[in-house]
TORKOL-4160 file (C-alpha; in steps of 0.2 Angstrom, whole numbers, padded with zeros to 4 digits, m for minus):
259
<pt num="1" X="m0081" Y="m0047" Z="m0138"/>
<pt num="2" X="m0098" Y="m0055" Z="m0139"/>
<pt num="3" X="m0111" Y="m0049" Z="m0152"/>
<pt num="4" X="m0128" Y="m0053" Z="m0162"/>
<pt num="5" X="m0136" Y="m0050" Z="m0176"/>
<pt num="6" X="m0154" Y="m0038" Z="m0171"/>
<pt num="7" X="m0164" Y="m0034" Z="m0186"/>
<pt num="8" X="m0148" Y="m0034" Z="m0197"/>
<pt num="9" X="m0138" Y="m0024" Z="m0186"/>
<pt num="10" X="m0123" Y="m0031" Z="m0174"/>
<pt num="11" X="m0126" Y="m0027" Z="m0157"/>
<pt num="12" X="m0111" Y="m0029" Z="m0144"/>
<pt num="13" X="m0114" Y="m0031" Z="m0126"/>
<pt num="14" X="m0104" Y="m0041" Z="m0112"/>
<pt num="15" X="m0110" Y="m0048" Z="m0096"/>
<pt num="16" X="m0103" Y="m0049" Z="m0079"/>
<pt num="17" X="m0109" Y="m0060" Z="m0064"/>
<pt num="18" X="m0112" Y="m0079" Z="m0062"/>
<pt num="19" X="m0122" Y="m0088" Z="m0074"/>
<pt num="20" X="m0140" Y="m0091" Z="m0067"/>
<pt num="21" X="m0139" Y="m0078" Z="m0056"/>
<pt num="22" X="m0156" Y="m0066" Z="m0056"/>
<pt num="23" X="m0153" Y="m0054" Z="m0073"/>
<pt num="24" X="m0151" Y="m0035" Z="m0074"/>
<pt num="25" X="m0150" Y="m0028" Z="m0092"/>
<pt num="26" X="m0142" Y="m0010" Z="m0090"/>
<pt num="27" X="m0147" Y="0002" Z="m0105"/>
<pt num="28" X="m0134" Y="0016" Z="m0106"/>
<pt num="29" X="m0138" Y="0035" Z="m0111"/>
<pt num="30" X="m0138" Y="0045" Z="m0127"/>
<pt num="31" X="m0118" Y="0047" Z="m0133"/>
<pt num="32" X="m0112" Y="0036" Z="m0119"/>
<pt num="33" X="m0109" Y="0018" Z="m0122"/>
<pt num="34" X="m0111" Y="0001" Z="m0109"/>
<pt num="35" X="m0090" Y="0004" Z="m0102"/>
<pt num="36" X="m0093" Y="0022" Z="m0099"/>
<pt num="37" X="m0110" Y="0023" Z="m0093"/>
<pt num="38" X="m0110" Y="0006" Z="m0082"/>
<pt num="39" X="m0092" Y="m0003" Z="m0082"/>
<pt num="40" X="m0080" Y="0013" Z="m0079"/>
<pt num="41" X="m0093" Y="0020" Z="m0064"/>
<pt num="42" X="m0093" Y="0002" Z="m0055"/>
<pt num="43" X="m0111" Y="m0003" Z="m0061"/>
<pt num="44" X="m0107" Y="m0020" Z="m0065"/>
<pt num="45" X="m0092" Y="m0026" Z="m0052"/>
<pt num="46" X="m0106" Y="m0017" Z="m0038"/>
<pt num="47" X="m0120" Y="m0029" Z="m0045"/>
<pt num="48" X="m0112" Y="m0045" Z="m0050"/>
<pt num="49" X="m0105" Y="m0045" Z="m0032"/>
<pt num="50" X="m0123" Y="m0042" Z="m0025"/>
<pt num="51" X="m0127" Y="m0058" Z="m0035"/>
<pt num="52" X="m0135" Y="m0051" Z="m0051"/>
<pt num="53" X="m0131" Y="m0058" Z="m0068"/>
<pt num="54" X="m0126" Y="m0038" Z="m0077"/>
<pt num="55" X="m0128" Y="m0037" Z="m0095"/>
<pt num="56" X="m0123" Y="m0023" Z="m0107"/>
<pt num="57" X="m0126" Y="m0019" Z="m0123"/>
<pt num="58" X="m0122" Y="m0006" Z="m0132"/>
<pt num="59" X="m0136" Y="0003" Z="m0140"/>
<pt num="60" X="m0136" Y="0004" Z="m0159"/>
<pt num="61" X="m0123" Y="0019" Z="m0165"/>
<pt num="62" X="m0115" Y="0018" Z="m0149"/>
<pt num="63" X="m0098" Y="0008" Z="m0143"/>
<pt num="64" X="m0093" Y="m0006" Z="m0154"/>
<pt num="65" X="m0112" Y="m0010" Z="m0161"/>
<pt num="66" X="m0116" Y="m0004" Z="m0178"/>
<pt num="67" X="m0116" Y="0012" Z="m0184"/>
<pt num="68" X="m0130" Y="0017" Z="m0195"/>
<pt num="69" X="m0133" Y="0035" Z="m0201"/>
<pt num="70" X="m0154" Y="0032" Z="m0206"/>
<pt num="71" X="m0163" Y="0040" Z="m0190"/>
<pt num="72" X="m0177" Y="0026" Z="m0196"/>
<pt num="73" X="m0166" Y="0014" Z="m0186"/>
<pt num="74" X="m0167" Y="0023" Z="m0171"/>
<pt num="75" X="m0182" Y="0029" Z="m0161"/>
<pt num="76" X="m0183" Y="0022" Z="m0145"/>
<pt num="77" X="m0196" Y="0008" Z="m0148"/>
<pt num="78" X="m0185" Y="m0001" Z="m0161"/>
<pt num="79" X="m0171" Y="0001" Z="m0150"/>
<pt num="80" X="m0183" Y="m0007" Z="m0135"/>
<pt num="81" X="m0184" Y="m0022" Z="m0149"/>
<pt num="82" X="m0166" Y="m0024" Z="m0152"/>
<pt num="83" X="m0165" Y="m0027" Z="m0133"/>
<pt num="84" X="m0179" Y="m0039" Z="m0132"/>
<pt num="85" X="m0168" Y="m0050" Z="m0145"/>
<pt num="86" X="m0155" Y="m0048" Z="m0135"/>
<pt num="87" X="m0163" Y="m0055" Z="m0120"/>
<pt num="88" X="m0170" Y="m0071" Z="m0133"/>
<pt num="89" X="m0152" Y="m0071" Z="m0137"/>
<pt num="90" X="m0146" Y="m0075" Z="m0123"/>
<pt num="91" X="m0161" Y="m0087" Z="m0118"/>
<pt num="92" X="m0166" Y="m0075" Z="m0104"/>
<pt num="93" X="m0185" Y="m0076" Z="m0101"/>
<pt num="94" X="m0186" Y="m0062" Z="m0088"/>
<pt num="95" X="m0174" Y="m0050" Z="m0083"/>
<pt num="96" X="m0172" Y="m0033" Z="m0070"/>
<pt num="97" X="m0170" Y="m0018" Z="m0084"/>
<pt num="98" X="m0162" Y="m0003" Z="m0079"/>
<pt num="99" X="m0161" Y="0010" Z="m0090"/>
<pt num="100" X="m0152" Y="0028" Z="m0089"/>
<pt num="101" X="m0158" Y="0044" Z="m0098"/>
<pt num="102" X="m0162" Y="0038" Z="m0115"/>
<pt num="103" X="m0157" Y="0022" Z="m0111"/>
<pt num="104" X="m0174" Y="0024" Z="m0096"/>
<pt num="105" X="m0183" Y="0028" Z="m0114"/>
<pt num="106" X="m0181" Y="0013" Z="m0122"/>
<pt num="107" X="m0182" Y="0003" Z="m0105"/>
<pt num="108" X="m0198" Y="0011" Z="m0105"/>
<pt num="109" X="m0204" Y="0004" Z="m0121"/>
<pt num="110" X="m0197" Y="m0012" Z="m0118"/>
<pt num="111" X="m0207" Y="m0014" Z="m0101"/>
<pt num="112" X="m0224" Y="m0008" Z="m0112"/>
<pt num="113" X="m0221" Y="m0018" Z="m0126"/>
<pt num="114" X="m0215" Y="m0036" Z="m0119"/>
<pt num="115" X="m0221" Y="m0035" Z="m0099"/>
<pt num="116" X="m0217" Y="m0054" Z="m0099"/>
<pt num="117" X="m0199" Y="m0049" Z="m0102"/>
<pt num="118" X="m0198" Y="m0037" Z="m0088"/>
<pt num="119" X="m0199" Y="m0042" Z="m0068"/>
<pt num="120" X="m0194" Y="m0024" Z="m0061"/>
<pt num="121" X="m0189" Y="m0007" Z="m0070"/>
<pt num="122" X="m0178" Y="0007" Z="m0065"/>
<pt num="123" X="m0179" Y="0023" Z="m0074"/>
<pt num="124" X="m0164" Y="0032" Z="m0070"/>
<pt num="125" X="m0159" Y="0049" Z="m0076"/>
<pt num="126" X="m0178" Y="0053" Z="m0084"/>
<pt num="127" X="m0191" Y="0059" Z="m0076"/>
<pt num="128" X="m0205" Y="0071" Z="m0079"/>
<pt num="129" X="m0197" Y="0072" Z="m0097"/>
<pt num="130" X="m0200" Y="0052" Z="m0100"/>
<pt num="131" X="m0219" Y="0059" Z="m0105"/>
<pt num="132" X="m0214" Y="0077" Z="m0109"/>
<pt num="133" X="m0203" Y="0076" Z="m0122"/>
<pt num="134" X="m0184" Y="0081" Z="m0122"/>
<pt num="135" X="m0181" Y="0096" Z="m0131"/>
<pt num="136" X="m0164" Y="0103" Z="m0140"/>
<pt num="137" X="m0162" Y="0087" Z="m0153"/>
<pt num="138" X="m0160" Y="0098" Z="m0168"/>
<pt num="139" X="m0149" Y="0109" Z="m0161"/>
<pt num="140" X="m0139" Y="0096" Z="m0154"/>
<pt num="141" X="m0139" Y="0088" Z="m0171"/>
<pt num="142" X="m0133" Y="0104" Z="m0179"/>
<pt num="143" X="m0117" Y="0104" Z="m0167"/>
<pt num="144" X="m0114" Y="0086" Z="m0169"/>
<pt num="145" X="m0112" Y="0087" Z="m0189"/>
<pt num="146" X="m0105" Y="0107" Z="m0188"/>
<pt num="147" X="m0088" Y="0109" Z="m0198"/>
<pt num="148" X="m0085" Y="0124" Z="m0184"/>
<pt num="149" X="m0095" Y="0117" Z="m0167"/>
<pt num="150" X="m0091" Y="0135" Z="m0161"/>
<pt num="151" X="m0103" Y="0143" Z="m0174"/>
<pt num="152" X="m0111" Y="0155" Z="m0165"/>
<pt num="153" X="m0128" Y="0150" Z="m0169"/>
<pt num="154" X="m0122" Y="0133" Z="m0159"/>
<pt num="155" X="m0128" Y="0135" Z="m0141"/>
<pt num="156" X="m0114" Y="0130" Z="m0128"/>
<pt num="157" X="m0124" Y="0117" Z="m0120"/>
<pt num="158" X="m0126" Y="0108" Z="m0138"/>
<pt num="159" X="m0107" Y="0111" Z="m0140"/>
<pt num="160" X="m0104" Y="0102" Z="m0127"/>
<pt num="161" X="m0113" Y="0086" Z="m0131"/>
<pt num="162" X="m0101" Y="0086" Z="m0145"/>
<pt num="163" X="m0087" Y="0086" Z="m0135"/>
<pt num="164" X="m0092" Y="0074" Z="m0125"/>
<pt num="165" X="m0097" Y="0062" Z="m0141"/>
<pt num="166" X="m0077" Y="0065" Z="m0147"/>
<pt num="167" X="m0070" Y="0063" Z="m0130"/>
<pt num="168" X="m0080" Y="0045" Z="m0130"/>
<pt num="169" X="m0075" Y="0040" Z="m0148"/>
<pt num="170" X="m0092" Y="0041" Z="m0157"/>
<pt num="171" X="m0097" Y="0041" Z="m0174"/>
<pt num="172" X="m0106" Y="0057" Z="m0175"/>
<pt num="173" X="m0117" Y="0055" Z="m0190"/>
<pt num="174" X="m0123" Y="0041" Z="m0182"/>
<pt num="175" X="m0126" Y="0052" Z="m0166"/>
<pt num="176" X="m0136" Y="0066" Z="m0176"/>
<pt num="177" X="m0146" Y="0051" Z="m0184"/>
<pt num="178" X="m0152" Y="0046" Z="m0165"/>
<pt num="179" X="m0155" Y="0060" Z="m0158"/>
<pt num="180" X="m0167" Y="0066" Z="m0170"/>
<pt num="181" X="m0178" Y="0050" Z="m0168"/>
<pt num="182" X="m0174" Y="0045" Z="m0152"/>
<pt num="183" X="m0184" Y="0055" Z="m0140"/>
<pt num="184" X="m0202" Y="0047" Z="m0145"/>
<pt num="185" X="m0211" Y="0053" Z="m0128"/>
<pt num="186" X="m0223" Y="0042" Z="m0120"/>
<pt num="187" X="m0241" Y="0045" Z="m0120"/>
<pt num="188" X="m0244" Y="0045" Z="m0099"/>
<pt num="189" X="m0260" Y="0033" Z="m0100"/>
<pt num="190" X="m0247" Y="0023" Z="m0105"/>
<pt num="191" X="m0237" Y="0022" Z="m0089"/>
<pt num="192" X="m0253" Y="0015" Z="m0080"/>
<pt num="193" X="m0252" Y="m0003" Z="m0088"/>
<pt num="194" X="m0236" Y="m0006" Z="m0082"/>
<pt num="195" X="m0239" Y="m0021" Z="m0070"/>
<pt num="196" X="m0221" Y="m0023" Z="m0062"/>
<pt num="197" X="m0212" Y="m0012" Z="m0049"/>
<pt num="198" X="m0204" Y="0003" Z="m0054"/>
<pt num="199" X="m0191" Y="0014" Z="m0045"/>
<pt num="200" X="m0188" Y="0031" Z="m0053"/>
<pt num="201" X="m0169" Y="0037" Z="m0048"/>
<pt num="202" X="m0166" Y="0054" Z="m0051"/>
<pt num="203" X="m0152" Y="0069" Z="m0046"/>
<pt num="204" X="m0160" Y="0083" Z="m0037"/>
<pt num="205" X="m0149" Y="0096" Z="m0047"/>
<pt num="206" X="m0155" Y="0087" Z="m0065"/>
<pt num="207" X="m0160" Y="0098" Z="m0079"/>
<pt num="208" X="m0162" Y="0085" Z="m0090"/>
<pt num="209" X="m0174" Y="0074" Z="m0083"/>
<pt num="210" X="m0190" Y="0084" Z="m0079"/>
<pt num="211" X="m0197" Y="0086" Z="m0064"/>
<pt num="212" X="m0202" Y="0068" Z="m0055"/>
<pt num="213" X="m0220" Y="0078" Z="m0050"/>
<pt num="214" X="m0225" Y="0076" Z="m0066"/>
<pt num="215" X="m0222" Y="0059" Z="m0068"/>
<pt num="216" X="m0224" Y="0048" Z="m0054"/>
<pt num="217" X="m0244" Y="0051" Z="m0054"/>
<pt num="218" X="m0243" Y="0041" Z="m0072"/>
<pt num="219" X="m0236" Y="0027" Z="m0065"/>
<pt num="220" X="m0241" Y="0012" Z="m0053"/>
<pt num="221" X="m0248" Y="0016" Z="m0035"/>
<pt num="222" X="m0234" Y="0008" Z="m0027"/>
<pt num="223" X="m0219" Y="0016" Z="m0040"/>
<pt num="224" X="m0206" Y="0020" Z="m0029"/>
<pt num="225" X="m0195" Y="0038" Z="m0030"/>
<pt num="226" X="m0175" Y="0041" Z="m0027"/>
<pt num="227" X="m0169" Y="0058" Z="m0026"/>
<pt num="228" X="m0151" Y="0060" Z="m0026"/>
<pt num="229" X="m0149" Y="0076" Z="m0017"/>
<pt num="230" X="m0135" Y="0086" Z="m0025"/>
<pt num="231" X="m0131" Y="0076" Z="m0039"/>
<pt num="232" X="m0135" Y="0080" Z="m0057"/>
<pt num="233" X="m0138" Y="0071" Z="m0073"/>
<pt num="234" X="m0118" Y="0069" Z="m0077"/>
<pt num="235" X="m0116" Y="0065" Z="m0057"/>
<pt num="236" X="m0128" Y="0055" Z="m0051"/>
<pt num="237" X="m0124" Y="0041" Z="m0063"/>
<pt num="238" X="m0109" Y="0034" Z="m0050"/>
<pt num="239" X="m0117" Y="0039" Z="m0033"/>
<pt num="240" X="m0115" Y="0024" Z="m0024"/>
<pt num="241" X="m0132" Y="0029" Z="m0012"/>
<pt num="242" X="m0140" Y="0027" Z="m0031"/>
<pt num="243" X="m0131" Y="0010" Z="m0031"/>
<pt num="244" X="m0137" Y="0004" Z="m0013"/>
<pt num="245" X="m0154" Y="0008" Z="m0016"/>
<pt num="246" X="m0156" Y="m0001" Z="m0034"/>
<pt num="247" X="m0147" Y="m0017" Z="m0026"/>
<pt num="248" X="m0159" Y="m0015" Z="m0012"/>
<pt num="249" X="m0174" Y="m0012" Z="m0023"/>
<pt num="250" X="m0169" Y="m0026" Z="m0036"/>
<pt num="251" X="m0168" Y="m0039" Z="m0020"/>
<pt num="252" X="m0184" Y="m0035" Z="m0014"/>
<pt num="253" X="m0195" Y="m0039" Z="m0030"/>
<pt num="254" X="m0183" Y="m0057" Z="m0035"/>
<pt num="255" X="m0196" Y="m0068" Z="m0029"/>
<pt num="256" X="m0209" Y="m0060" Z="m0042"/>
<pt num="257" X="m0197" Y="m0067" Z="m0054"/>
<pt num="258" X="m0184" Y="m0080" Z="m0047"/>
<pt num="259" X="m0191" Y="m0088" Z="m0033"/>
């Protein structure tokens, strides 16, 4: 499997698609990894066969990257450079970045800190939560490194972010470390200098993401808005109407890029 070396940590990813083809780095969410969030729901057969070089990385503490249990390594900014290197790694100049939930974070931050890098974003699975903040780290941190996850001073809904951490096969030390760090908000005058086209996908029934009122007004005059009726933040991942309409978007803005 194919790995580098980002600011001393080994990052995996893998790539799927024709080489030369128009780029999309797809950034996966908190305690998934790049196979469950993007391989195993069709993501990358979907987009290689719509033409697009996919790449996948798995984020730092996640799949088969590195593992380390310092929170310094983690908030979302230094994770938006250890995708920047990956991109320099692979002598990509420019790229499509899609990001889900955290991964929307850090593809975020990667847009604000190297535009050049960037020819159009999707934030998937964040929303109105992108500038107000996620809340429930520490208690998710607490059920994560719990000898008895079924304290009764662990909420369920914490519980079960454990569960789904074991069911995936993640180093959970390394799980409480990012999630404490991760969740850096973004200021919202920030979201104004972004200067390529944005799509915000989002699942009508999601909790998780905040409300899409409160963020589109942050972000260019021509940002465009999914909402995935019915689906919520586990489900709307694999909708394949969410997979149309980011092909579609994609297409429309690869002459900005790769004429």
């Amino acid at each position: 499997m194919p790995r580098f070396d980002s600011d001393g940590l080994s990052i995996h990813y893998e790539t799927f698609g024709e080489r030369g083809a128009p780029p999309v780095l797809l950034l996966h969410g908190f305690a998934s990894n790049g196979r469950v969030n993007w391989i195993s729901t069709s993501w990358t057969t979907f987009l290689a066969e719509e033409g697009f070089l996919v790449i996948v990385p798995d984020f730092p503490g996640h799949g088969q990257s590195d593992k380390p249990h310092d929170s310094a390594r983690y908030p979302a900014p230094r994770m938006a450079g250890d995708m920047a290197r990956l991109l320099a790694h692979l002598r990509i100049e420019r790229a499509h970045v899609m990001g889900y939930s955290m991964g929307a974070r850090v593809a975020a931050f990667l847009a604000l800190a190297h535009p050049q890098k960037v020819c159009a974003l999707v934030l998937a699975g964040m929303a109105g939560n992108l500038i107000a903040g996620v809340g429930g780290a520490e208690e998710i941190a607490r059920a994560l490194l719990a000898e008895n996850p079924d304290a009764a001073d662990i909420p369920a809904w914490a519980r079960g972010f454990r569960q789904f951490a074991e069911r995936v096969g993640n180093d959970l030390q390394a799980l409480a470390a990012c999630i404490t760090s991760s969740r850096t908000p973004i200021a919202p005058e920030a979201l104004h200098k972004l200067d390529m086209p944005v799509l915000v996908t989002v699942g009508s029934e999601d909790g998780i993401a905040g409300d899409p009122a409160l963020l589109m007004p942050h972000l260019p005059s021509n940002a465009e808005l999914l909402l995935l009726q019915g689906r919520d933040h586990m489900n709307a991942v694999g909708d394949r109407r969410h997979k149309q309409a980011v092909a579609a978007f994609l297409k429309r803005h690869e002459r900005r890029c790769f004429p």
